[in-house]
Every structure is written in structure tokens, then in C-alpha cells.
C-alpha positions as CSV (number, residue, x, y, z in Angstrom):
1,X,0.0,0.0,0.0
2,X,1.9,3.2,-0.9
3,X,1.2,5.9,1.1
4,X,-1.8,8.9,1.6
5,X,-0.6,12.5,-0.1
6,X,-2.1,15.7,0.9
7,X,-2.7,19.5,0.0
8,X,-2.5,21.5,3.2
9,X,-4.1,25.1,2.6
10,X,-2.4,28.1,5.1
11,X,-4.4,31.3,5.9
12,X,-2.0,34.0,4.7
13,X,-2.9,36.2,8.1
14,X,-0.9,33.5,9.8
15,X,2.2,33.1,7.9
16,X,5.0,35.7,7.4
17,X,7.8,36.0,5.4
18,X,11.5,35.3,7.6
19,X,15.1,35.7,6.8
20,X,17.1,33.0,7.8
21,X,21.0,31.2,7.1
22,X,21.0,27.6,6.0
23,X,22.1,25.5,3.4
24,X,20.1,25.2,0.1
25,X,20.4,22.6,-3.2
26,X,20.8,24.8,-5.7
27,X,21.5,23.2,-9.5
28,X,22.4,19.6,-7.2
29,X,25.0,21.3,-5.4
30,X,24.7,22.1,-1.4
31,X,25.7,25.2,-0.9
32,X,25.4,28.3,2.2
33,X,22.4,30.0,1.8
34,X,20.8,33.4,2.9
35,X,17.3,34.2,1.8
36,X,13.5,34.2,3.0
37,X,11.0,31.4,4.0
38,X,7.4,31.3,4.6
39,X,6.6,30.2,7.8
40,X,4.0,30.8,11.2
41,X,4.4,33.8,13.3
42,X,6.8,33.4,15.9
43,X,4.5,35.5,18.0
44,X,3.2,33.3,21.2
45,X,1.0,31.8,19.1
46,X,1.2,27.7,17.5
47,X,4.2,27.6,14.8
48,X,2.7,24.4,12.9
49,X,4.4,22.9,10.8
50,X,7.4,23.9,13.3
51,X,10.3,23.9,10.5
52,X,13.2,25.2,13.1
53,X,14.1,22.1,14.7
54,X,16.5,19.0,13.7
55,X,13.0,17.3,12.5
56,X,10.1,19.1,11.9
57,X,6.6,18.9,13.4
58,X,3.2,19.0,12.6
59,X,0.3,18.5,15.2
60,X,-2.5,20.5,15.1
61,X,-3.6,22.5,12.4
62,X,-5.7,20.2,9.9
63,X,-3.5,17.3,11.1
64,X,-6.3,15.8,12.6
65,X,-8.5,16.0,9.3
66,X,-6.1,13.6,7.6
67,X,-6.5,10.1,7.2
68,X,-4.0,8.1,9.8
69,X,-6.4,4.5,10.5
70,X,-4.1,1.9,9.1
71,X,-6.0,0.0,6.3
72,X,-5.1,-3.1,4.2
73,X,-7.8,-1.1,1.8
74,X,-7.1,2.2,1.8
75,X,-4.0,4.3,1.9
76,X,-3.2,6.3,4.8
77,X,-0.2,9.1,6.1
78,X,2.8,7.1,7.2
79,X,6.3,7.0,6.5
80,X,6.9,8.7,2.8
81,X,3.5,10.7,2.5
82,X,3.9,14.3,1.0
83,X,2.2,16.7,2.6
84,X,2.4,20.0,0.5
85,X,1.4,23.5,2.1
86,X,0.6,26.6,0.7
87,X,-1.7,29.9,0.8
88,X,-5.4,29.1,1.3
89,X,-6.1,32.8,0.0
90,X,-3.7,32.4,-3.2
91,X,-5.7,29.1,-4.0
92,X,-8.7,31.0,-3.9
93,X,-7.6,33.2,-6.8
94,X,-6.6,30.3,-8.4
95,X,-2.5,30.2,-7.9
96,X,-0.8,27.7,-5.6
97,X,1.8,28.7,-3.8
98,X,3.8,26.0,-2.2
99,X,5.9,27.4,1.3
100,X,6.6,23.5,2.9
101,X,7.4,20.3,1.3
102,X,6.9,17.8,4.6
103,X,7.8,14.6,4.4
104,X,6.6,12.0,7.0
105,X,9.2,10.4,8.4
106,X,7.0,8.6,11.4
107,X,3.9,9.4,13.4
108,X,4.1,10.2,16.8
109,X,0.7,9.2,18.7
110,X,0.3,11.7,21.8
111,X,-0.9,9.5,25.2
112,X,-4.5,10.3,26.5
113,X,-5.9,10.6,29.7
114,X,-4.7,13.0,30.4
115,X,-3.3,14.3,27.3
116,X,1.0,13.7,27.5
117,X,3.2,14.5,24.8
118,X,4.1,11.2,22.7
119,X,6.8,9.7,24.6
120,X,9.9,10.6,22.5
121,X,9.1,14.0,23.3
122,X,8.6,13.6,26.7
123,X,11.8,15.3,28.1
124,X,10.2,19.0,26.4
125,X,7.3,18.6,28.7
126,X,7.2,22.4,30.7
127,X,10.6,22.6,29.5
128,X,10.7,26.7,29.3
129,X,14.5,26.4,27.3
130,X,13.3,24.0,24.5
131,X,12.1,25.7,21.1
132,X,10.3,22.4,20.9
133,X,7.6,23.1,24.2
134,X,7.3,26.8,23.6
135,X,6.7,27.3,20.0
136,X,5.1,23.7,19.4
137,X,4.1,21.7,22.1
138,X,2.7,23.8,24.8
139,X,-0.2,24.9,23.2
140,X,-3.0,22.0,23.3
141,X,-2.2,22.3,27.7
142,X,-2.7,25.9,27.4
143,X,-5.8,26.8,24.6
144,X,-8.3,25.3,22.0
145,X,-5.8,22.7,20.2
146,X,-5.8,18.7,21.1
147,X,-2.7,17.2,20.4
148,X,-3.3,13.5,18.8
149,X,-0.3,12.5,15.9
150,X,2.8,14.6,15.9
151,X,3.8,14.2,12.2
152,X,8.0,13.9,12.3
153,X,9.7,15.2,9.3
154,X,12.2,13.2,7.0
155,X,15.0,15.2,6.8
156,X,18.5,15.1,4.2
157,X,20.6,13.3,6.9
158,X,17.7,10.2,7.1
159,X,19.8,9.2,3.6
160,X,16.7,9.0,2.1
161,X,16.3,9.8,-1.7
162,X,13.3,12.2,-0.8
163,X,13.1,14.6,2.0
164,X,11.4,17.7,3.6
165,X,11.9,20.9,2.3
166,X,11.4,25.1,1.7
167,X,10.6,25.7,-2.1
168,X,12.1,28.9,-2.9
169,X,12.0,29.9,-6.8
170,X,14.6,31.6,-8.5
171,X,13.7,34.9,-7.9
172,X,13.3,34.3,-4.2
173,X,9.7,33.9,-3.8
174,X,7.4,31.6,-3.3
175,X,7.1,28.5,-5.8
176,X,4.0,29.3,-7.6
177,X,1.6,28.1,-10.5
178,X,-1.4,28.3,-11.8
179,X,-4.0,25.9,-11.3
180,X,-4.7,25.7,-14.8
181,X,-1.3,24.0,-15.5
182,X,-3.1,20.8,-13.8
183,X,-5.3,18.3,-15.0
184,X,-8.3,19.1,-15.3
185,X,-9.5,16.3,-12.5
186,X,-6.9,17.7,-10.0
187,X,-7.6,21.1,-10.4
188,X,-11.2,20.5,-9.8
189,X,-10.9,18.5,-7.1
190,X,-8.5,21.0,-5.4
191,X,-10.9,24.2,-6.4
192,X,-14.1,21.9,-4.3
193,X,-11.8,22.3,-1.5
194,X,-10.7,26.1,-1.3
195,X,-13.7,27.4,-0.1
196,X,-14.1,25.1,3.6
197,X,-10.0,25.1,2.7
198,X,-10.2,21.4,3.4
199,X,-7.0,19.4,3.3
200,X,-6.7,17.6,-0.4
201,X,-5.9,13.9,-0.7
202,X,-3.4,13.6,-3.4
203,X,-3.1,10.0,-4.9
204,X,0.8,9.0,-5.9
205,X,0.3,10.1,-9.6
206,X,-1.2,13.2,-8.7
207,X,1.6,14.1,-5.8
208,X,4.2,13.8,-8.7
């Protein structure tokens, strides 16, 4: 069973646009790397997906919408799913515009009764010096969310010949197209979607 693919849509109000220093493959070549990123608000509120971090992490927003029950039938998000996300409001207008590539590496399931942070993240619990608790994981102990699955990103140094990533095009934006450069099928199936801003289940052939 190959695994369950996904469009994630972002409300634009909660992204902003962030320098940072890194490395970047540019032309198949690693190289240093100073530029801008999309990413959540680092202001109090949930960063999710949470891209500054060894592995990334995605819990909350829309994570539970996704399809996790492990089927012999159906696919499902596991280990190798692509979960794309980009502007809800662009996708509106008809453009998508991609700001995460996040590839599963693993699901983390969170402990209930009462809620505990999945157990390999245990040691951030109330830990007021870890990135980890006070821009991801404090939240569903402190507001509205309910942590469930923590999505764990694949990252280059897995050795994997796919792994997470920030699009950036050429001219330093955004990677963006128009939905009519789809097929016809996809880009009506993703244009149903914009308006509740619903995640989109992308079969293998349409995630490539």
C-alpha cells in the first residue's frame, strides 16, 4: 500500500515571510544559503508545521483531518507521504503557492488521559529552554488545540532519496503556479476544497 498525499491550505494572516541562514540545493549542489521562508508567526502563538528544529513537526492545524487508521484497503499518512502547504487565500484566486514540502518520516501518537506529549518528546514537557515546548508543544495544555499524531519530518541526513523541504524559486519567492497548468480532474478537485479550505488527498500520480 503506498502511502496517503495531501494538500494543506495556510491562511495568509498567519504566515510571514522570515530571513534566515542555511544551506540550500541549488543546481544539485549544497551550498550556504541566505534568503526568505514562509513560515507561522513566531508571535506566542502555535508555529505548525514547526520547521526550526532537527525534524520538523506538525500536530494541530488540519493534522487531525487527515486520514492516519491503518487500512489493508485504503491508503493512509505514514512514512513517505507528502504533505504539501501553501496559501489558502492564493488558492482562492486560483494560484498555488507551495511554502513547505513535509515529508513523513514517522507518526508520533500523543498519550491520553490525560493528554501527555508522545513519549519521545517527553523530556520538552514544561521545558521553558526548549524551542520544541514553547513554539510547538505547549499549546493544546494551554488553549483550543488537542494534540493526537505529531507528524515527524524526513530530513536530508535520514539518507533517504526524498526529504522535507522550503521551495524557494529563483527569484526568491514563493514556488508558484497556476492551477490551470493541472489536470483538469486535480484542479477541480482542489478548487471543491478552497472554499471550507479542506486538506486535499493527493493520490501518488497526482503528488508527482
Amino acid at each position: 500500500m503506498k502511502p496517503l498525499h495531501y494538500l494543506i491550505f495556510h491562511p495568509d494572516e498567519q504566515r510571514t515571510k522570515t530571513e534566515v541562514k542555511g544551506e540550500a540545493l541549488i543546481e544539485s549542489q549544497v551550498t550556504d544559503w541566505q534568503g526568505y521562508v514562509w513560515v507561522d508567526k513566531p508571535d506566542g502563538s502555535n508555529e505548525d508545521p514547526f520547521v526550526f528544529s532537527e525534524t520538523w513537526l506538525y500536530s494541530y492545524c488540519h493534522a487531525a483531518q487527515l486520514r492516519r487508521k491503518e487500512s489493508l484497503k485504503h491508503a493512509y499518512v505514514r512514512a513517505g507521504s507528502y504533505l504539501f502547504f501553501c496559501s489558502g487565500d492564493a488558492a482562492q484566486k486560483g494560484t498555488i503557492q507551495l511554502d513547505t514540502v513535509f515529508i513523513v518520516d514517522h507518526v508520533a501518537k500523543w498519550m491520553d488521559n490525560p493528554q501527555r506529549l508522545p513519549e519521545e518528546f517527553q523530556q520538552h514537557y514544561q521545558n521553558k529552554n526548549s524551542d520544541l515546548w514553547l513554539r510547538h508543544f505547549m499549546h493544546p495544555f494551554h488553549c483550543c488545540h488537542k494534540g493526537k499524531y505529531t507528524y515527524v519530518s524526513r530530513q536530508q541526513f535520514h539518507k533517504k532519496d526524498d526529504y522535507s523541504f522550503l521551495p524557494i524559486s529563483q527569484n526568491g519567492d514563493r514556488v508558484e503556479f497556476n492551477l490551470k497548468l493541472l489536470t483538469p480532474d486535480l484542479k477541480s478537485k482542489i478548487e471543491h476544497k478552497t472554499s471550507g479550505r479542506y486538506p486535499v488527498i493527493l493520490s501518488e500520480e497526482e503528488k508527482t
